[in-house]
C-alpha positions as CSV (number, residue, x, y, z in Angstrom):
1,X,90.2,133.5,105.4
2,X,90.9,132.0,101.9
3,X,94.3,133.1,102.1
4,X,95.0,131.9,105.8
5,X,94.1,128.4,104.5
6,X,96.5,128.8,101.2
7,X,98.8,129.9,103.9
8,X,98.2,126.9,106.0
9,X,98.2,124.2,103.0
10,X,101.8,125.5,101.7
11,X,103.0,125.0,104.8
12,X,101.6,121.6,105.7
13,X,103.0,120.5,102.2
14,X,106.1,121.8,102.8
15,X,106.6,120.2,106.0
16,X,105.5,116.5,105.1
17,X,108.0,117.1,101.4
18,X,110.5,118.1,104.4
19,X,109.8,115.0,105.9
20,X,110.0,112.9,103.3
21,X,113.4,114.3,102.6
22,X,115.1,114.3,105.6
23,X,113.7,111.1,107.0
24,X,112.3,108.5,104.1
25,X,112.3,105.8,106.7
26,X,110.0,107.1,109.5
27,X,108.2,108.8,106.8
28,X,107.4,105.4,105.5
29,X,106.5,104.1,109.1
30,X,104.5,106.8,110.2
31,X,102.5,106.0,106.8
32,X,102.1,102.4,107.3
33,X,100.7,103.1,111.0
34,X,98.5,105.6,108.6
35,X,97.0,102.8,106.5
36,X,97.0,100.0,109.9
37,X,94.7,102.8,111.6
38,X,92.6,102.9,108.7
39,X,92.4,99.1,107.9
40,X,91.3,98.6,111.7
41,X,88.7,101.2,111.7
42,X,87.2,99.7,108.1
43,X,87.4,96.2,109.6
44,X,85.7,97.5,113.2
45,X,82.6,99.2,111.2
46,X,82.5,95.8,108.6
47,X,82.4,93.7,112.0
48,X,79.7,96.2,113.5
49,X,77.3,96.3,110.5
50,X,77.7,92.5,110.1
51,X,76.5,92.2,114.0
52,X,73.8,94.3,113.1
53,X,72.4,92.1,110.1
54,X,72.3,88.9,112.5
């Protein structure tokens, strides 16, 4: 099992520094829709808990 997931992080890296190689531009988009989908959900639960204080 350990070495199925060593297995399965070398490739995962190798494919997003393939990626990053081959296509620097969508590679850069696909991580600014990365950090937009985090910012929303951060600002969703910050709107949520504020809803709940009131």
């Amino acid at each position: 099992m350990v070495q199925a997931k060593k297995i399965a992080f070398y490739l995962i890296t190798v494919f997003v520094l393939y990626t990053i190689i081959a296509s620097p531009e969508r590679a850069a988009e696909l991580v600014q829709v990365g950090f937009e989908g985090i910012s929303s959900a951060a600002q969703s639960v910050g709107d949520f808990m504020s809803a709940l204080v009131k």
